[in-house]
C-alpha positions as CSV (number, residue, x, y, z in Angstrom):
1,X,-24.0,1.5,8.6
2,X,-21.8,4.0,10.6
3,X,-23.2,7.3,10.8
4,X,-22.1,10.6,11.7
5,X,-23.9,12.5,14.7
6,X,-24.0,16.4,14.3
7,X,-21.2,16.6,17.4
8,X,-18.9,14.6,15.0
9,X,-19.4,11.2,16.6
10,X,-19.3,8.3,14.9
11,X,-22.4,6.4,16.1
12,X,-22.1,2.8,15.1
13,X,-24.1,-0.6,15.0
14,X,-23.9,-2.7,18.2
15,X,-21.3,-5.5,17.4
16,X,-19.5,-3.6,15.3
17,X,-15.8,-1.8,15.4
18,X,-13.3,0.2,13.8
19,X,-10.3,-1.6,12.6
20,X,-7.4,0.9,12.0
21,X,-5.2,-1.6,10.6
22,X,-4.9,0.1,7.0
23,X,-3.1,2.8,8.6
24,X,-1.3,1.4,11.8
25,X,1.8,0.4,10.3
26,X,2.5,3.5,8.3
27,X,1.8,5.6,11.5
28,X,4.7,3.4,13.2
29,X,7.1,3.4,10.8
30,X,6.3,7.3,10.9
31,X,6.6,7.6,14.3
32,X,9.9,5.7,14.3
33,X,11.2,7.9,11.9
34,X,10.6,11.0,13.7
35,X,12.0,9.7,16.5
36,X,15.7,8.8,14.3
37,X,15.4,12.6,12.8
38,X,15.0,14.0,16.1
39,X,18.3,12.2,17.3
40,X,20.3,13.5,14.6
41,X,19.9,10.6,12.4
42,X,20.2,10.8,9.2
43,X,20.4,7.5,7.2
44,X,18.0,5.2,8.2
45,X,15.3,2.7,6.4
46,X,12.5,2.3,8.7
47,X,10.2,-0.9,7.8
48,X,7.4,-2.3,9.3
49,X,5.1,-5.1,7.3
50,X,6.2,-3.9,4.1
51,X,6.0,-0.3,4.8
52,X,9.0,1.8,4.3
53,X,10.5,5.4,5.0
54,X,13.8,6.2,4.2
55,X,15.8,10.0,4.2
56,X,19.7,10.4,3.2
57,X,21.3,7.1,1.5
58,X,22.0,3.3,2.2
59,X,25.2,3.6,4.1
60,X,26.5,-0.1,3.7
61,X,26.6,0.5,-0.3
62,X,26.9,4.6,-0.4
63,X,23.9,4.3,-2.5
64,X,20.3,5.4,-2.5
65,X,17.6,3.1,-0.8
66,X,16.5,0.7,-3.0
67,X,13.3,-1.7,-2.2
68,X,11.9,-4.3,-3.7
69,X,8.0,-4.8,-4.8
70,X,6.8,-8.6,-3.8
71,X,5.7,-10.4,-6.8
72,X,1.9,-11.1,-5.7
73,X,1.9,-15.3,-5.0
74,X,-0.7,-17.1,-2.9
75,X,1.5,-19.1,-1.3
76,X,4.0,-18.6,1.3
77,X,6.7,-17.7,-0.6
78,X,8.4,-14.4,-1.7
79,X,9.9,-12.9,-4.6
80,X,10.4,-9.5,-6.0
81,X,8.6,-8.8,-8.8
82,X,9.9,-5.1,-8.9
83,X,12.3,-1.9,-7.2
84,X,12.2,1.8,-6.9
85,X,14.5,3.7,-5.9
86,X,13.6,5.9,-2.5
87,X,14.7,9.3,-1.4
88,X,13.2,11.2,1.4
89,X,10.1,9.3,1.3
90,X,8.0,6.5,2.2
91,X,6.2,3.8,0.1
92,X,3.5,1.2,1.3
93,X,2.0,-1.2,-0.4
94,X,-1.8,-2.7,-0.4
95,X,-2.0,-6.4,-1.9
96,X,-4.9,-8.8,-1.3
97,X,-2.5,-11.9,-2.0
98,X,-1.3,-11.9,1.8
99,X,-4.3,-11.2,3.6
100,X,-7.5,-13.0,2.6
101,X,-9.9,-15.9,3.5
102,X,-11.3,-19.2,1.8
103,X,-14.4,-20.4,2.1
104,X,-15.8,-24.1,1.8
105,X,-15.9,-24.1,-1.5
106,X,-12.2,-22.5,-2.0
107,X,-13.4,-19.1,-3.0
108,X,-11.0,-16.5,-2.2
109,X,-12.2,-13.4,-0.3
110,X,-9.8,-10.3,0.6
111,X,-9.2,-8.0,3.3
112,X,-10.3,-5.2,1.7
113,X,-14.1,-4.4,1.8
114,X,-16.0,-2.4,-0.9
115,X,-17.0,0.9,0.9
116,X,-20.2,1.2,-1.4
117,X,-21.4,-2.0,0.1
118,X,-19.1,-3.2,2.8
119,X,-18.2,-7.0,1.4
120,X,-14.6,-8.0,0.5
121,X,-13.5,-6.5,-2.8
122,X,-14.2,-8.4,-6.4
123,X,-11.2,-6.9,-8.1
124,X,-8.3,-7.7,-10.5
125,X,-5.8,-5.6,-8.7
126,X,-3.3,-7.4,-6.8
127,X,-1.0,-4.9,-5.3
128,X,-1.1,-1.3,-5.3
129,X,2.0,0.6,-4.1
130,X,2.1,4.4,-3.6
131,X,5.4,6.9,-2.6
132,X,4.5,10.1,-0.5
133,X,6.4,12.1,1.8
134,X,5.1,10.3,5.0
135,X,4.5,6.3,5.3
136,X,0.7,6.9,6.9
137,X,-0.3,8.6,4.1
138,X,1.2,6.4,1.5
139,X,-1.2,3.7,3.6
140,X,-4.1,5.2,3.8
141,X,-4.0,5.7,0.2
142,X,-2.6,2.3,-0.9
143,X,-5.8,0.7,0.7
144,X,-7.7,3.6,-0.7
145,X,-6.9,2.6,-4.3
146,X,-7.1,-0.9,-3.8
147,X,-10.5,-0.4,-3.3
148,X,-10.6,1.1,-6.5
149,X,-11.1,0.1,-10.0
150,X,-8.6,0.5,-12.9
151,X,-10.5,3.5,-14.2
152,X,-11.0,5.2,-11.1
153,X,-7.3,4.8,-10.1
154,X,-6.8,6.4,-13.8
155,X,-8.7,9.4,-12.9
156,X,-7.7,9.6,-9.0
157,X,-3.9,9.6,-9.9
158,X,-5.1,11.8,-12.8
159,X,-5.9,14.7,-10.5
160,X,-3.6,14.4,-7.7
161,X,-0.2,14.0,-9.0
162,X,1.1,14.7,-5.7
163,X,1.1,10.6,-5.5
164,X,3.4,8.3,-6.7
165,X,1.8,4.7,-7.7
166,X,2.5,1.2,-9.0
167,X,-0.4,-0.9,-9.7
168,X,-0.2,-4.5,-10.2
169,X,-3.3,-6.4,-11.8
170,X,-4.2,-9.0,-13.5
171,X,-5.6,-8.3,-17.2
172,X,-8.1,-9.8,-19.7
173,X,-6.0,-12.9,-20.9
174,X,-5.0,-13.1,-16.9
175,X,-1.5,-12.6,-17.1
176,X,-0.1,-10.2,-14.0
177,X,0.4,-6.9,-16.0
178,X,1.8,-3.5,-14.0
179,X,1.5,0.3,-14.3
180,X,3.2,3.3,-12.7
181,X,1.6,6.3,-12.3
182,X,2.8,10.2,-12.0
183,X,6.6,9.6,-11.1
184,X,6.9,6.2,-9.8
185,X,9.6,4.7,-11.8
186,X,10.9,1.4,-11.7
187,X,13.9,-0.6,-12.1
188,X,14.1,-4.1,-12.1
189,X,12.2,-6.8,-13.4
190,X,13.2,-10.7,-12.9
191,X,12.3,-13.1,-15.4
């Protein structure tokens, strides 16, 4: 396990590392959008791997942004399962229907790992997608959640309502079911 010296240092097995992969992406799409603002820029839609920021409107259609929600498949292709509409903000999303492994005997493993005992997550959340005001915080807690269960995302999104989510899970009679939280609203749904 990774510990925590009394200087602050994080002392940590030998053969292991830090992967800051959860947040890289949102950090870059920040970065990049600092850079537009600071150039006077004031329409843009920055996206990197599925994370997004946007400010002002979608010039092409004099419209706001709007952005799909991927439909969580297996395979290799894509469809959108869902949009929201973005102003000022930034949305990333956390799926485990992308990134994952499969062992010898075709179990599925994802990319996310339990922080209570450091194997891949057991979980029937497929996607989790939250809106902030910056793209490496919507990240960092779109892999966050994913981590979670139902309940504790209940109670999370319960207390800070500063975050905008959409969950998408799988329930009892497996069929993919969805939920927004706080003020994450939706608006379209393919057949």
């Amino acid at each position: 396990m990774f510990e925590i010296d009394n200087s602050n240092h994080i002392i940590r097995p030998k053969n292991s590392f830090l992967d800051f992969n959860a947040i890289a992406k949102g950090y870059s799409v920040d970065l990049i959008s600092v850079f537009l603002e600071n150039n006077d820029i004031n329409n843009y839609l920055v996206e990197i791997g599925g994370e997004i920021r946007v400010k002002g409107i979608n010039l092409s259609k004099n419209d706001p942004w709007i952005v799909g929600i991927d439909a969580p498949k297996y395979d290799i292709t894509r469809e959108i399962f869902n949009t929201t509409e973005l102003k000022n903000s930034a949305m990333a999303t956390s799926g485990v229907y992308r990134k994952y492994k499969v062992d010898s005997k075709g179990n599925r493993y994802a990319h996310i790992l339990d922080p209570i005992s450091g194997y891949p997550t057991k979980t029937n959340i497929l996607s989790v997608s939250v809106i902030s005001d910056n793209c490496i915080e919507s990240d960092a807690y779109a892999t966050a959640l994913h981590a979670m269960s139902l309940a504790e995302i209940d109670i999370f999104l319960t207390i800070n309502t500063n975050l905008d989510a959409y969950i998408i899970y799988e329930n009892e009679k497996n069929e993919i079911v969805d939920k927004s939280y706080n003020n994450f609203t939706t608006s379209y749904k393919p057949e």
